[in-house]
C-alpha positions as CSV (number, residue, x, y, z in Angstrom):
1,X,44.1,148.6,201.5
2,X,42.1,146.0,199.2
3,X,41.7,146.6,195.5
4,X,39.2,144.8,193.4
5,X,40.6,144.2,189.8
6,X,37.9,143.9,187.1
7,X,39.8,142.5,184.3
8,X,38.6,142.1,180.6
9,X,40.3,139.2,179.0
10,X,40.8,138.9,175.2
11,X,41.1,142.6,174.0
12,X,42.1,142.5,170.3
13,X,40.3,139.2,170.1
14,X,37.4,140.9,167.6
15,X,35.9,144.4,167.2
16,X,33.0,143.4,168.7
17,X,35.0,142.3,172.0
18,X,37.1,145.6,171.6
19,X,33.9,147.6,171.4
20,X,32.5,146.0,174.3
21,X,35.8,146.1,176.4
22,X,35.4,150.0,175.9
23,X,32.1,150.2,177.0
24,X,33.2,148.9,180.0
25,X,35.6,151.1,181.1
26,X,34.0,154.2,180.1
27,X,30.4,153.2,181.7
28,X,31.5,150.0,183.9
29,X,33.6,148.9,186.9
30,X,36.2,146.9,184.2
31,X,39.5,148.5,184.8
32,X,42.2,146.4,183.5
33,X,42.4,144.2,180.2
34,X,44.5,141.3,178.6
35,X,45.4,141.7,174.8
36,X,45.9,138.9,172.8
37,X,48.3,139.7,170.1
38,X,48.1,136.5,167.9
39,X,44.8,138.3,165.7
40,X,44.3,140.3,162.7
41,X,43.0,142.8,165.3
42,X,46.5,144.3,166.6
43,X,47.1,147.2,164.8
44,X,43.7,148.6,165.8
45,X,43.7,147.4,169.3
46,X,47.0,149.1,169.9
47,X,44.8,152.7,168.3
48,X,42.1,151.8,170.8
49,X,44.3,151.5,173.6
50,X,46.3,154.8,173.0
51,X,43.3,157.3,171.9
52,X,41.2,156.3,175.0
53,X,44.1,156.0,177.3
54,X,42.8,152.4,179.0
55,X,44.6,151.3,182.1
56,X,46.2,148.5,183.4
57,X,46.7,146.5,179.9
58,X,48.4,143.2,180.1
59,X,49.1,140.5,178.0
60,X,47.0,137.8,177.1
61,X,49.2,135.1,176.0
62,X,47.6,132.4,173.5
63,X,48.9,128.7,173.0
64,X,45.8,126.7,172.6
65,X,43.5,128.8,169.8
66,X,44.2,130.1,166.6
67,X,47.5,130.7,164.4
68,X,50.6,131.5,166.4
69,X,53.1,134.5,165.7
70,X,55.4,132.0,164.7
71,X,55.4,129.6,161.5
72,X,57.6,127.2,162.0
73,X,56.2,125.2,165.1
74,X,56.0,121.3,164.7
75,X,54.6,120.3,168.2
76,X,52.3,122.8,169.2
77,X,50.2,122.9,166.5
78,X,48.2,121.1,164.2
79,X,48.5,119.9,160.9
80,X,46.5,123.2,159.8
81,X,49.0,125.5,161.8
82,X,46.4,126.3,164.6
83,X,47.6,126.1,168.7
84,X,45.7,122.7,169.9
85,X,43.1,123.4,172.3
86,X,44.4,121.0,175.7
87,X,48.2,121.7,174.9
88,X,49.3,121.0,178.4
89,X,47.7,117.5,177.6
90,X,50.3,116.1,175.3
91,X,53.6,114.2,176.2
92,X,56.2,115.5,173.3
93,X,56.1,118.7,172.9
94,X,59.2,120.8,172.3
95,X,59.7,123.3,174.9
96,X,61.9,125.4,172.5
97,X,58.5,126.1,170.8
98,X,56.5,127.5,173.6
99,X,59.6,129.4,175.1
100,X,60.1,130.8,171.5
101,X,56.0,132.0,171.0
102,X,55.4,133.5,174.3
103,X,58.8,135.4,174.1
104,X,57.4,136.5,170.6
105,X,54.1,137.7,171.8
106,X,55.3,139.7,174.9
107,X,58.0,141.2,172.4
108,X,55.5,142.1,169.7
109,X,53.0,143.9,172.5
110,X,56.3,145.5,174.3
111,X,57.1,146.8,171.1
112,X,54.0,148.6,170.4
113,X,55.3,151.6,173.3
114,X,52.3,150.4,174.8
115,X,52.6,150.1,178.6
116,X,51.9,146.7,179.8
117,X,51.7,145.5,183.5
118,X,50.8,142.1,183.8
119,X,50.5,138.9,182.1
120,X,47.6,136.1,181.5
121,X,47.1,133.0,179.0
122,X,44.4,131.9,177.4
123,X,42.5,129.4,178.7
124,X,44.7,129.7,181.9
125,X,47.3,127.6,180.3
126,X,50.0,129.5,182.5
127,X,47.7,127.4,185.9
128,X,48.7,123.9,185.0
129,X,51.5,122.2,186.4
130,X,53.1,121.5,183.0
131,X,53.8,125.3,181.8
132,X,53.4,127.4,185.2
133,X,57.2,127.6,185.7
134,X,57.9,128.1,182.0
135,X,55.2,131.7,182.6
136,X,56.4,132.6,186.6
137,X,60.1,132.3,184.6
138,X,58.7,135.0,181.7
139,X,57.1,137.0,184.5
140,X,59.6,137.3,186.2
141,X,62.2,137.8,183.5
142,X,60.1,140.6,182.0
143,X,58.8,142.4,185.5
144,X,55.3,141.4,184.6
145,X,52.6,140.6,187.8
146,X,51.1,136.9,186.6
147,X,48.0,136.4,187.1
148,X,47.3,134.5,190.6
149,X,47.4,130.5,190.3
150,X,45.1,129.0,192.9
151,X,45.9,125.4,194.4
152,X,43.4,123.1,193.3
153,X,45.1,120.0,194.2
154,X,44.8,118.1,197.9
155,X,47.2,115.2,197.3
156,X,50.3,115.9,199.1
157,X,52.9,115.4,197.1
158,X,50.7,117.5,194.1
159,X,50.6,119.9,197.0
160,X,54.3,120.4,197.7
161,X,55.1,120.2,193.6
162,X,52.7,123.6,193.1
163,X,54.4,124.8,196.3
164,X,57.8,124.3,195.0
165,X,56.9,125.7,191.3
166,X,55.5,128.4,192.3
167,X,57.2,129.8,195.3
168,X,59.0,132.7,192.8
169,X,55.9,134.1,191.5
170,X,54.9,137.4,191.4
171,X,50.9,138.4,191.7
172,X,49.1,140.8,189.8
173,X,46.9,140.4,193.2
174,X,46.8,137.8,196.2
175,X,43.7,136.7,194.8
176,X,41.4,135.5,191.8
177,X,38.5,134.8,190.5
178,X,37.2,133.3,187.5
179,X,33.9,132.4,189.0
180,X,32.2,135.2,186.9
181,X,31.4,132.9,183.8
182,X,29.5,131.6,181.1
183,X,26.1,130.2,183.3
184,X,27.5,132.0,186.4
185,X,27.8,135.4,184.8
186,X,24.9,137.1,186.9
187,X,24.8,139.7,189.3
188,X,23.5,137.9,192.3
189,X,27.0,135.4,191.6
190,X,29.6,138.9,190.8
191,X,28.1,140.9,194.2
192,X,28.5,137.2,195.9
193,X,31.8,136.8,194.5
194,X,32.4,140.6,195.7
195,X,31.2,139.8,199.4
196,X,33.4,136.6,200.0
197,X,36.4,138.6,199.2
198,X,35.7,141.6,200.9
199,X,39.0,143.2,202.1
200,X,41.1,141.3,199.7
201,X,43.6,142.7,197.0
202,X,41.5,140.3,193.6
203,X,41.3,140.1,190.4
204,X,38.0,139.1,188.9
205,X,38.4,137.6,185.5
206,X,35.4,139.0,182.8
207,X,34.4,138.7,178.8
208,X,32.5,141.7,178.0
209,X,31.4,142.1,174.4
210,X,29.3,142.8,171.8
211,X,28.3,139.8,169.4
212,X,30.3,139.5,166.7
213,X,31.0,136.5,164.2
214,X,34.6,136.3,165.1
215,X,34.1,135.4,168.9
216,X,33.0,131.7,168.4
217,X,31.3,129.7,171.1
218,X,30.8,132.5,173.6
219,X,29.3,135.0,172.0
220,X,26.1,136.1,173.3
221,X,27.9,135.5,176.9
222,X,30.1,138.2,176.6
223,X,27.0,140.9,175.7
224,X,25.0,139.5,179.1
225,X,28.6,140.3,180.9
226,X,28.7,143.7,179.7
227,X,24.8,144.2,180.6
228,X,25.8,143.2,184.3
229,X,29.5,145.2,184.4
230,X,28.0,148.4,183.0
231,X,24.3,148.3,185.2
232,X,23.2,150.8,187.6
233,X,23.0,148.1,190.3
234,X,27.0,147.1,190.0
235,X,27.9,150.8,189.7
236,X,26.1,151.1,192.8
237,X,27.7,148.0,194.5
238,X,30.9,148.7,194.2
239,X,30.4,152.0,194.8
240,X,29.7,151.3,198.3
């Protein structure tokens, strides 16, 4: 039997992004979210969560954008204490550190009583080849689905490496999609989207919102996303 995932990424990232991930539920087809934990947001995303009962909430772990949970990092951040953006990028890092702050952040959203099922990054960190054994090993060590790492790679020997790292890993689905985004965030691209994967167990990765001065560059994105996940037309679709 297929299953189409709508997930909302970032919940806890502002109050306008909570707001809007809301919306979504209640009057949209979005029915599962990723919390990031690492923002002044937390203790009112975890009231959010429990008074309207959402679904499906996983974690959204963060390496590469704003503070960590942890202060005493040396390699994976910069001189102002914030993650660095292309993290996967730089040769010495110390691996103690990244073990240390995910293990932090799924602790600190376990602890919560909150029930979490499944397990992003930010920025899809978890995807490249440098730190997708370090999340299938914390997936797998903490029972949570990771989200699906396509192969993007044709060379060979890249091909057997992702086949090797990855043969452990367990799926929140057999498929995703993160094709629903910034410029292609429209409904003709979602019900296209929808039609190639007819049939198929996916997770479609979303940013609904409402603006707010705390979401940075996309901003106004994530209120045309909510304006296409909430419509009459989508209800409709999926309905089908």
């Amino acid at each position: 039997m297929s299953k189409i995932i709508f997930n909302a990424d970032d919940l806890g990232w502002s109050r306008g992004v909570n707001q809007g991930i809301l919306k979504a539920y209640r009057y949209g087809v979005v029915n599962s979210s990723s919390w990031i934990v690492t923002t002044p947001y937390f203790d009112e995303t975890i009231k959010l969560i429990q008074v309207n009962q959402l679904a499906n909430i996983g974690i959204h772990i963060n390496l590469t954008e704003g503070k960590p949970l942890l202060k005493n990092h040396t390699t994976i951040v910069d001189e102002k204490g914030s993650f660095i953006r292309n993290l996967h990028t730089l040769e010495h890092i110390d691996m103690k550190e990244v073990y240390d702050e995910i293990e932090a952040q799924i602790e600190k959203a376990l602890a919560t009583g909150v029930s979490i099922n499944h397990m992003d990054t930010h920025h899809h960190i978890h995807a490249t080849s440098k730190f997708r054994k370090v999340f299938i090993s914390f997936s797998n060590r903490y029972q949570l689905p990771l989200r699906k790492i396509n192969n993007t790679v044709i060379n060979p020997i890249k091909v057997l490496k992702f086949y090797l790292d990855t043969k452990q890993a367990k799926y929140y689905t057999s498929h995703f999609s993160a094709d629903f985004f910034a410029s292609e965030a429209t409904s003709q691209n979602l019900i296209q989207i929808l039609q190639k994967n007819k049939g198929r167990n996916i997770e479609i990765m979303c940013h609904p919102g409402f603006t707010d001065e705390e979401n940075g560059d996309y901003d106004l994105e994530r209120e045309k996303e909510l304006a296409i996940l909430t419509s009459p037309e989508m209800l409709t679709f999926i309905s089908k």
